[in-house]
C-alpha positions as CSV (number, residue, x, y, z in Angstrom):
1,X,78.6,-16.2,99.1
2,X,77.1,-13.2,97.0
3,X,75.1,-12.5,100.1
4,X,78.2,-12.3,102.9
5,X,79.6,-10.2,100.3
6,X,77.2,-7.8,100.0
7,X,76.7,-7.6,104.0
8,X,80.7,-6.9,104.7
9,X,80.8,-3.8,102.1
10,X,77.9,-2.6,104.2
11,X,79.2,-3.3,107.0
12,X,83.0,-1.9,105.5
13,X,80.4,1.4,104.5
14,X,79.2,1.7,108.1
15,X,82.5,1.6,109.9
16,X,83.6,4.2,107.3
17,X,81.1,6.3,108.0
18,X,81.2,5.9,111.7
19,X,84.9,6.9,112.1
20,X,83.9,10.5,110.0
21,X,83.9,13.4,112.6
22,X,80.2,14.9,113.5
23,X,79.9,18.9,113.4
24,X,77.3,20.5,115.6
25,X,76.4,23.8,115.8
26,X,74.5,25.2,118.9
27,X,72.6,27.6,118.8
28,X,71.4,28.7,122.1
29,X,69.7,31.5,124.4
30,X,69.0,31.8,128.1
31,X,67.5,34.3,130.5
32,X,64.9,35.4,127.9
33,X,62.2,37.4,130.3
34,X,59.8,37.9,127.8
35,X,61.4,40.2,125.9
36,X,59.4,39.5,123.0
37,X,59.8,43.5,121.5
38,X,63.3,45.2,121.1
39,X,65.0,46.4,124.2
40,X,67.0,49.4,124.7
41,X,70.4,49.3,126.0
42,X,69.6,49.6,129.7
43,X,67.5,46.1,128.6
44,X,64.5,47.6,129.1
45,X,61.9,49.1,126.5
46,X,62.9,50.6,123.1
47,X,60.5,52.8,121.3
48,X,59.8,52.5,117.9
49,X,61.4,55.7,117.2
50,X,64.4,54.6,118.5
51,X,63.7,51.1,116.8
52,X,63.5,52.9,113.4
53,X,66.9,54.6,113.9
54,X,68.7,51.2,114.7
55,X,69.2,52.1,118.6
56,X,67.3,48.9,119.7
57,X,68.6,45.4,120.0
58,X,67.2,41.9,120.0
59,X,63.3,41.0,120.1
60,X,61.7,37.7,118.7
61,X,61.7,39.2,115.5
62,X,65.3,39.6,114.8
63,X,66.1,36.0,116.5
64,X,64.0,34.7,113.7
65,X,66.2,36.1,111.2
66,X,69.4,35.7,112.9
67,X,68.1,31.6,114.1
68,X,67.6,31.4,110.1
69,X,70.6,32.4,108.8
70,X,72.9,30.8,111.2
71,X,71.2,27.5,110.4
72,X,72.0,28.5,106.8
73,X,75.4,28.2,107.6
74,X,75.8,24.7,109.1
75,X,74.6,21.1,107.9
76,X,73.5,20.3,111.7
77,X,72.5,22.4,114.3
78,X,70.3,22.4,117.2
79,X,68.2,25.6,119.2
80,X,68.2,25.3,122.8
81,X,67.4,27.5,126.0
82,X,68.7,27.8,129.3
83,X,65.7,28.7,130.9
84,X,64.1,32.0,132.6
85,X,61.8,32.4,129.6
86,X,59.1,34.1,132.2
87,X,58.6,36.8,133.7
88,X,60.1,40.2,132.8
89,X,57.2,42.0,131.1
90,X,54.0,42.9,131.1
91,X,53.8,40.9,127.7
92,X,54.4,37.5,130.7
93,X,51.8,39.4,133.5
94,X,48.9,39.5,131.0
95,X,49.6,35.8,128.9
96,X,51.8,33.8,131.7
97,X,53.1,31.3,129.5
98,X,51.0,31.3,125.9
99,X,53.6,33.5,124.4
100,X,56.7,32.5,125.0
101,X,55.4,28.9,123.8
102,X,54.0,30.3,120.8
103,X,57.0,31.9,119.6
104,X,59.5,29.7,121.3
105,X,57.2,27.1,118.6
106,X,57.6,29.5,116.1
107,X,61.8,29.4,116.5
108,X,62.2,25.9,116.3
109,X,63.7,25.0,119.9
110,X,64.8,21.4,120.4
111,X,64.9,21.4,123.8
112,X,65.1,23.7,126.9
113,X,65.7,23.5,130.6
114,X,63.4,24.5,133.5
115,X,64.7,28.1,135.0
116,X,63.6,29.2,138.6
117,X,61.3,31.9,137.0
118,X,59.4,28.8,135.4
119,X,57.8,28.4,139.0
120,X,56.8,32.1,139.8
121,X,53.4,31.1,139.6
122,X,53.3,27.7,140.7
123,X,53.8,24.4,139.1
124,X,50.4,25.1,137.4
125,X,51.7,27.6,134.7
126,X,54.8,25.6,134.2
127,X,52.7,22.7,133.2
128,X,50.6,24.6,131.1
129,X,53.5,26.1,129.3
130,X,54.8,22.0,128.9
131,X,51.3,21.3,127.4
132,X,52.0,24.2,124.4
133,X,55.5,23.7,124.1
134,X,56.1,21.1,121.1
135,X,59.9,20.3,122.4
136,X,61.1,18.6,125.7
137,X,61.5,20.5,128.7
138,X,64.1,19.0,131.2
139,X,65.2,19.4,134.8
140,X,67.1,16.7,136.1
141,X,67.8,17.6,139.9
142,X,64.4,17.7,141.3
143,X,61.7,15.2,142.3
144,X,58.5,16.0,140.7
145,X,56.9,13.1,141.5
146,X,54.8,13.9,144.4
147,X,53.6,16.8,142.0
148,X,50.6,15.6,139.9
149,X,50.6,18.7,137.7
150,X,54.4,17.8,136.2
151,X,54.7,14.0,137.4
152,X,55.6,11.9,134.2
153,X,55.4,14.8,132.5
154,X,58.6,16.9,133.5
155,X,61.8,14.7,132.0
156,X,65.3,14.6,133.6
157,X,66.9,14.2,130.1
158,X,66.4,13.1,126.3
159,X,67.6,12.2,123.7
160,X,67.3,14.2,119.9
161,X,68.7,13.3,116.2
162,X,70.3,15.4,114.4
163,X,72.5,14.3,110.8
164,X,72.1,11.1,112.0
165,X,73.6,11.0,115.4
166,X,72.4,10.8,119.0
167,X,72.4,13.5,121.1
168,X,71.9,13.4,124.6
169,X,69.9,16.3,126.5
170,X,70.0,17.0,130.4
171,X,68.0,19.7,132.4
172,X,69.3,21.7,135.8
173,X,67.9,23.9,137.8
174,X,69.3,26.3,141.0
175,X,68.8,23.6,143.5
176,X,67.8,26.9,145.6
177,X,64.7,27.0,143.3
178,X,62.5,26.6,146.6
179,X,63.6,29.9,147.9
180,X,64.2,31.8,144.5
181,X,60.4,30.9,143.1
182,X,56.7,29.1,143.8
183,X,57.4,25.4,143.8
184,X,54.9,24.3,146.0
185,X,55.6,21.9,148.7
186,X,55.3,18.9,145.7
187,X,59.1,19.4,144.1
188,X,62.1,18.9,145.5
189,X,65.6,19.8,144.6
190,X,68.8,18.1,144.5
191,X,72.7,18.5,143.7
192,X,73.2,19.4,140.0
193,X,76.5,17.1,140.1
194,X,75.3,13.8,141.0
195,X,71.6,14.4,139.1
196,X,74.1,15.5,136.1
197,X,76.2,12.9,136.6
198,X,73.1,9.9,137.2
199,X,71.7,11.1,134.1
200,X,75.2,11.1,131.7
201,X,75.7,7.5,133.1
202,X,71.9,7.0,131.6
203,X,72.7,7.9,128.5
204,X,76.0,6.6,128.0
205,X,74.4,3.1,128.7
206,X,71.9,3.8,125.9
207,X,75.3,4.7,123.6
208,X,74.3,7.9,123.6
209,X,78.4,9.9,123.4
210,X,77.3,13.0,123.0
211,X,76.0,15.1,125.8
212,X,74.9,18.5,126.4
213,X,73.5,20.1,129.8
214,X,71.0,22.9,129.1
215,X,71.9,24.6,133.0
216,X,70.0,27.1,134.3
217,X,72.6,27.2,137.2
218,X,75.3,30.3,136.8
219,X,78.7,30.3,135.0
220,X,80.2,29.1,138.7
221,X,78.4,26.4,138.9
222,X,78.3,25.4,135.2
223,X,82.2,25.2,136.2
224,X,81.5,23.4,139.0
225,X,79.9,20.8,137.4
226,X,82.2,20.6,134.6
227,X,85.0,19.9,137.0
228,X,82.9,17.2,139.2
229,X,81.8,14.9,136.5
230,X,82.4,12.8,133.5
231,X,81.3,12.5,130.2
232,X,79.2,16.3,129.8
233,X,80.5,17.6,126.3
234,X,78.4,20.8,126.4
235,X,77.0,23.0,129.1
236,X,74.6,25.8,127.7
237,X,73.9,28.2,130.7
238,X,72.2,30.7,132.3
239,X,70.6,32.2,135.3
240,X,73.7,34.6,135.9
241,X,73.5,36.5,132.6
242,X,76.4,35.5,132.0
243,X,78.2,37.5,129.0
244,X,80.9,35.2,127.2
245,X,83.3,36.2,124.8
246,X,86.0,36.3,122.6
247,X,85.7,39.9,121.9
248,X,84.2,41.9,123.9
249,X,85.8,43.4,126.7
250,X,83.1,43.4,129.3
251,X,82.8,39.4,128.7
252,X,83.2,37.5,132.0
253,X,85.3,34.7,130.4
254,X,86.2,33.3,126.4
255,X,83.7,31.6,124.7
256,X,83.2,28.5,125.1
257,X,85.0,28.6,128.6
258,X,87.1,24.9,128.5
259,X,86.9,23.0,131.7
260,X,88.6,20.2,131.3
261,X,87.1,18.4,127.7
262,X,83.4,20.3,128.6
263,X,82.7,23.7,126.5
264,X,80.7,25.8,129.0
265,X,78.9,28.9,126.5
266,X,76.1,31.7,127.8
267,X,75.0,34.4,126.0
268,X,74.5,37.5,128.4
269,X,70.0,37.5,128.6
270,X,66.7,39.1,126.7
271,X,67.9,38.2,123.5
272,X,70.1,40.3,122.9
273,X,72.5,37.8,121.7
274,X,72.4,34.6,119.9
275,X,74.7,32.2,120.8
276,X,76.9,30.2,118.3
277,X,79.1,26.8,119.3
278,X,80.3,25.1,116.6
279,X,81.3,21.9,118.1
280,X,83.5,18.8,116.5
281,X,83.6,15.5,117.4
282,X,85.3,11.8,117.1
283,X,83.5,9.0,116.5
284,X,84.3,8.2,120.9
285,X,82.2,11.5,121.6
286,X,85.3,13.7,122.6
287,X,85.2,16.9,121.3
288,X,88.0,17.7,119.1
289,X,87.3,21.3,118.5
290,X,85.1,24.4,120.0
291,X,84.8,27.4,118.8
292,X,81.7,30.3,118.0
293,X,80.9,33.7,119.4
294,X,77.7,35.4,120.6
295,X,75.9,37.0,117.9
296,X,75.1,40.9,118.6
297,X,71.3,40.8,117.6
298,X,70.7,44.3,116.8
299,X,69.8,46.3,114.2
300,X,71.9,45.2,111.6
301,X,69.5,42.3,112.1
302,X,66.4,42.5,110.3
303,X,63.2,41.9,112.0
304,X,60.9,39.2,110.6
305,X,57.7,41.1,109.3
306,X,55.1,38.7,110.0
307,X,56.6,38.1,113.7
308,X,56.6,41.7,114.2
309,X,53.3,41.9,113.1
310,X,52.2,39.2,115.2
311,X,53.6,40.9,118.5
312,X,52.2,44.4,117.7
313,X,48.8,42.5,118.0
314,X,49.3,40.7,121.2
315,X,50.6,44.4,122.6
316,X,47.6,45.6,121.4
317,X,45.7,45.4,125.4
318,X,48.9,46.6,127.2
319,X,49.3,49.7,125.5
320,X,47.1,52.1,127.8
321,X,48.6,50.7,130.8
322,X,52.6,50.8,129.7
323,X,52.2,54.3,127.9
324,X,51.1,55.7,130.8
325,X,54.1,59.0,132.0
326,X,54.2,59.0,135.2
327,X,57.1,61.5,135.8
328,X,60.6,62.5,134.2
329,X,63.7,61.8,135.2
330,X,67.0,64.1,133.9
331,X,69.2,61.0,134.0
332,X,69.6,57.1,133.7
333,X,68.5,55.7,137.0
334,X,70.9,52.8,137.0
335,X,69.2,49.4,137.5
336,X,72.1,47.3,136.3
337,X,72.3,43.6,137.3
338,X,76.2,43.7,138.2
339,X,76.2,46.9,140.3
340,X,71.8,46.0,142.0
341,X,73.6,42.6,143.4
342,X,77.0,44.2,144.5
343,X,76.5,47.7,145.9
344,X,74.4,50.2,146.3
345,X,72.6,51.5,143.2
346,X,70.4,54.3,142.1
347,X,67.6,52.1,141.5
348,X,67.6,50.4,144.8
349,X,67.9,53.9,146.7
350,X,64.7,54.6,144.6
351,X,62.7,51.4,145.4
352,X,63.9,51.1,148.9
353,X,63.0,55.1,149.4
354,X,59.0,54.7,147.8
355,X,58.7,52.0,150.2
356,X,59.4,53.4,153.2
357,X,57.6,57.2,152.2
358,X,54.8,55.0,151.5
359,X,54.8,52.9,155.0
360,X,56.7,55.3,157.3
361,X,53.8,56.9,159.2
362,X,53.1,53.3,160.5
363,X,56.2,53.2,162.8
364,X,58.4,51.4,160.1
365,X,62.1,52.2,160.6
366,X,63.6,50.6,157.7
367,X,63.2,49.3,154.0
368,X,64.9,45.9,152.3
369,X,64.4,45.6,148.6
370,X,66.4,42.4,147.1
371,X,68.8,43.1,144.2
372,X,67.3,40.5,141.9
373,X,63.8,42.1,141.9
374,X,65.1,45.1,140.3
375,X,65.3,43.7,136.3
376,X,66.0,46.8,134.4
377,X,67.3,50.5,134.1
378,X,65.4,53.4,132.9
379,X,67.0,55.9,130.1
380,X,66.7,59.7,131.1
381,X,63.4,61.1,129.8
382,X,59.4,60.5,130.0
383,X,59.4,57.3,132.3
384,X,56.3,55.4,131.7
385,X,54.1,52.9,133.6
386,X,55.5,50.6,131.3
387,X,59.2,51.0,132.1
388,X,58.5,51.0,135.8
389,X,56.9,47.3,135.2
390,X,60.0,46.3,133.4
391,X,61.8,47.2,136.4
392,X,59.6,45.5,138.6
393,X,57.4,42.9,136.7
394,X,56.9,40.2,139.7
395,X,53.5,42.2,140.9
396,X,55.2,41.6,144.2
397,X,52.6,43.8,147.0
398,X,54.5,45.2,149.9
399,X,54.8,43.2,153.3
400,X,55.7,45.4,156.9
401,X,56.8,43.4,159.7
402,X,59.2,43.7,163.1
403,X,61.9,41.9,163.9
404,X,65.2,42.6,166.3
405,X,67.9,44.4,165.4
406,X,69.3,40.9,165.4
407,X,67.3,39.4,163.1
408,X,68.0,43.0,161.1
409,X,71.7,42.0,161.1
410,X,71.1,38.5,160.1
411,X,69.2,39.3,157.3
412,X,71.7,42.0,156.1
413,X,74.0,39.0,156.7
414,X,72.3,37.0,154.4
415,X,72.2,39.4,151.7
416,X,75.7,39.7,151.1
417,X,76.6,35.7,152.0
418,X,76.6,35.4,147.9
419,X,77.6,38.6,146.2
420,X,80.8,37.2,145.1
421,X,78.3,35.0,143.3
422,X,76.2,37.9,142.0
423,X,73.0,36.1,143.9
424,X,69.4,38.4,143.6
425,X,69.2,38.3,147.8
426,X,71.8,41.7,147.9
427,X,70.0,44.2,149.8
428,X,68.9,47.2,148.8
429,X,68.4,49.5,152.2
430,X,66.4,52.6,153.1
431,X,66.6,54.4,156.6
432,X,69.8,52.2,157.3
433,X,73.1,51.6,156.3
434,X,75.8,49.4,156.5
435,X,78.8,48.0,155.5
436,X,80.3,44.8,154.5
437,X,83.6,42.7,154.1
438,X,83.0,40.2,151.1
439,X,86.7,38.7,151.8
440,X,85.3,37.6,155.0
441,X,83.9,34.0,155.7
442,X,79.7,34.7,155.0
443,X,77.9,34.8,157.6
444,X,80.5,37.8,159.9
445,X,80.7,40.4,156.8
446,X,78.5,43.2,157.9
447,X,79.4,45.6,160.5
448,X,78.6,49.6,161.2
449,X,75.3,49.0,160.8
450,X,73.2,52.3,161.7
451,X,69.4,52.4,162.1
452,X,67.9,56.0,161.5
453,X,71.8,57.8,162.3
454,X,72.0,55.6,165.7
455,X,74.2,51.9,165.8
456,X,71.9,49.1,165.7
457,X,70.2,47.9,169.1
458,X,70.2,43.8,168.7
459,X,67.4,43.9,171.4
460,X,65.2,46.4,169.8
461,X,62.1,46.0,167.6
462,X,62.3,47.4,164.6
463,X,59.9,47.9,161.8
464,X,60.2,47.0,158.6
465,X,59.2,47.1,155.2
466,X,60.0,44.5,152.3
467,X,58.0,42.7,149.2
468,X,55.9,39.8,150.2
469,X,58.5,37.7,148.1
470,X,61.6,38.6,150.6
471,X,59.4,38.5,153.8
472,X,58.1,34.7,152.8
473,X,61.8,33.8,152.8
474,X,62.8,34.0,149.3
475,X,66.6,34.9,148.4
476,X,67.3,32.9,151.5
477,X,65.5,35.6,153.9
478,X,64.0,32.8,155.8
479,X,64.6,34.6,159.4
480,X,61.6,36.9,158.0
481,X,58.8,34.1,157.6
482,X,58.7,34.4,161.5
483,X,58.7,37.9,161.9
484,X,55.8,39.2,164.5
485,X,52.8,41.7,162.9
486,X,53.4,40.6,159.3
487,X,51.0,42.1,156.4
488,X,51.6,41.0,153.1
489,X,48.9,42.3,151.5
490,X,49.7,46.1,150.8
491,X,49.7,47.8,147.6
492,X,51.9,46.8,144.2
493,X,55.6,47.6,144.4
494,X,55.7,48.7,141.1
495,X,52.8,50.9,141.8
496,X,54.1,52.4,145.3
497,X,57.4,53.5,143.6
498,X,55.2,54.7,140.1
499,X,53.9,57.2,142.3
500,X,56.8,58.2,144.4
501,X,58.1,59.4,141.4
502,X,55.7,61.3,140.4
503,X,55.2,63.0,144.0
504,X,59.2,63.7,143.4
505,X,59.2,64.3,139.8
506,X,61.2,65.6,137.8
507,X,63.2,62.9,139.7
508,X,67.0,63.0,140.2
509,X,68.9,59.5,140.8
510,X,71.6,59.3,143.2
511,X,73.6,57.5,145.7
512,X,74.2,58.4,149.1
513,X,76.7,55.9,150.7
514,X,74.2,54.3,152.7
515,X,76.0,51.0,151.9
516,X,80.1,50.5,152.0
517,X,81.9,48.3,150.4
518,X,85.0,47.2,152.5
């Protein structure tokens, strides 16, 4: 009797206990690029001038600080990432991975999802990265196991603990990731809603009632997926740089954006913010309440000494190249992510033009340079080798080929088919322009276009001049993998438009109208 006794206040205990709300905070970043130092307000390199005078924003060492003491302020809380940790910087060029997983240790992640830019050099680095990593990297729409490098390796989802409860983890990737990155013929990708939904039904069964998607997808289809399935609490995002908020004015929508019961929270890219959710829920796994902001990391952050320290070493061998001037320019040539995937922009007249100076005495007529592979502006000033990579860090060579004015069209076509979405395959144009109708259906939006001042010959061969990424077929530029006379093996893009400015320095940035918005 003294025994059943004992067992039903336990059990009386339990049930108490059970029926308490569970607070979770989330802390969260995405879209990192290897940002590792501070970063200027055009995102790209910040002095340490202008670092001591508290013009710079985010940087490992501030996260540490600002990871620390929103942790101080919370009984639970979890660190996660919506992928693109790679590439950016020549910090990612010279160390691939070993970096980012020695400081992404160093933060404390719990858990992180697998971005397109995890596969820009092959599964081989990715895995690597896994190897160093001591938290679970997910990607949940995409068959790995044909892939030896990441097979049983590379989870769909997991589950943590934190304060005692479960907490269910899913990965997703742009099921695009073929054409946006190196893959390899091993992985395939799949629909983020029924991946999503196949693993929430997985962990449900397990009694796991609390789920959060780390999606490296965009805000639209973060909302997508919100809207299409069942029982995701949490999306974390990324992949779109997404800027939500509550106060600032240039946000793209509140933070968390409700759809449905699902909180959907990003937080813009390169550390410059740290996201905050502070999450409530009932003992069923609903979420009761969602609030938090984006945390401004900049200077009123202190930097962590010994992580500052620690990065000023690993720049030690990039130095010579990145302080290298290689001209002057009198104002910001504007490299902005909104305006490089929407219009034309100054940066893209200025890629697009080196290309085609440097290829134009080999009959090539016109030059294509993607909006996504242009990752940064440059302030007005000294510009050094170092910002130019920042610009351009993909070592991407350039590729001439011919192809009809058809094909020309086709291509153009395909560069504007997302830019409602604010995809990386908007094109960038030298020795052309054109215009385009983003109200109409994709696929019938361009028109006007004009080839060296004359309309477009569909019959003609034309030459052209791209980046060995774009000429493969990535952003969707598949019509190019069978283009006749392809060489994909010419200089460095960052090099071929390092010395155009020079050869035009002190360089002036401009637009010219070459591309119309209707």
């Amino acid at each position: 009797m003294k025994r059943f006794l004992l067992s039903a206040a336990a059990l009386s205990l339990t049930a108490g206990m059970a029926s308490a709300d569970y607070t979770l905070t989330i802390l969260h970043t995405n879209d990192f690029h290897a940002r590792f130092e501070p970063i200027s307000k055009y995102d790209g390199p910040c002095g340490v001038e202008d670092n001591t005078e508290g013009k710079c924003f985010g940087g490992t060492a501030r996260l540490v600080t600002a990871i620390k003491e929103a942790k101080g302020r919370t009984n639970n809380a979890i660190l996660v990432d919506g992928g693109d940790q790679f590439q950016g910087t020549l910090f990612y060029s010279y160390y691939k991975g070993q970096l980012a997983a020695e400081m992404m240790n160093k933060l404390g992640y719990d858990g992180m999802t697998v971005g397109n830019h995890e596969f820009d050099d092959g599964p081989e680095v990715l895995a690597s990265f896994m190897s160093a990593v001591n938290f679970p990297i997910l990607m949940s729409n995409a068959d790995v196991s044909a892939e030896p490098l990441l097979a049983d390796k590379l989870a769909k989802s997991t589950v943590i603990e934190r304060g005692g409860e479960k907490i269910g983890l899913i990965g997703l990737t742009p099921q695009d990731t073929d054409e946006l990155a190196s893959p390899g013929d091993n992985v395939t990708f799949s629909d983020p809603v029924a991946a999503v939904q196949g693993e929430v039904d997985a962990l449900t069964a397990m009694g796991v009632n609390k789920i959060i998607v780390l999606s490296h997808s965009s805000y639209l289809v973060d909302q997508q997926v919100a809207a299409a399935t069942t029982g995701v609490d949490v999306i974390v995002g990324g992949h779109s740089n997404t800027l939500l908020s509550n106060t600032n004015e240039r946000a793209e929508g509140p933070y968390p954006t409700m759809v449905g019961d699902t909180a959907i929270v990003q937080a813009y890219a390169y550390g410059k913010y740290l996201g905050e959710l502070n999450v409530t829920f009932d003992d069923a796994g609903k979420i009761t309440q969602a609030s938090g902001e984006p945390i401004l990391i900049d200077a009123a952050v202190t930097e962590d000494a010994e992580t500052v320290a620690r990065i000023s070493e690993m720049a030690a061998p990039l130095e010579e190249i990145r302080n290298k001037v290689v001209a002057d320019t009198a104002e910001p040539i504007g490299g902005d992510r909104a305006v490089c995937r929407a219009q034309e922009c100054s940066m893209g007249n200025l890629i697009a033009d080196a290309m085609l100076a440097r290829v134009a005495d080999q009959g090539i007529d016109v030059a294509i340079q993607n909006g996504g592979g242009i990752r940064a502006s440059i302030d007005a000033g000294q510009v050094t080798m170092g910002d130019v990579l920042t610009v351009l860090p993909f070592q991407n060579t350039l590729s001439t080929f011919q192809v009809t004015g058809a094909v020309l069209v086709e291509a153009l076509e395909n560069g504007v088919s997302q830019v409602e979405e604010g995809a990386g395959r908007f094109p960038q144009v030298a020795g052309m322009t054109f215009a385009f109708d983003a109200s109409a259906p994709a696929g019938s939006r361009v028109s006007d276009v004009m080839v060296g001042g004359a309309a477009v010959d569909m019959e003609k061969v034309y030459g052209v001049v791209s980046n060995n990424y774009v000429r493969n077929g990535g952003d969707g530029y598949a019509m190019f993998k069978t283009a006749t006379n392809p060489y994909d093996f010419g200089p460095d893009l960052a090099d071929v438009t390092a010395e155009f400015l020079a050869a035009n320095a002190p360089y002036t940035p401009y637009t010219d109208g070459r591309i119309t918005v209707k």
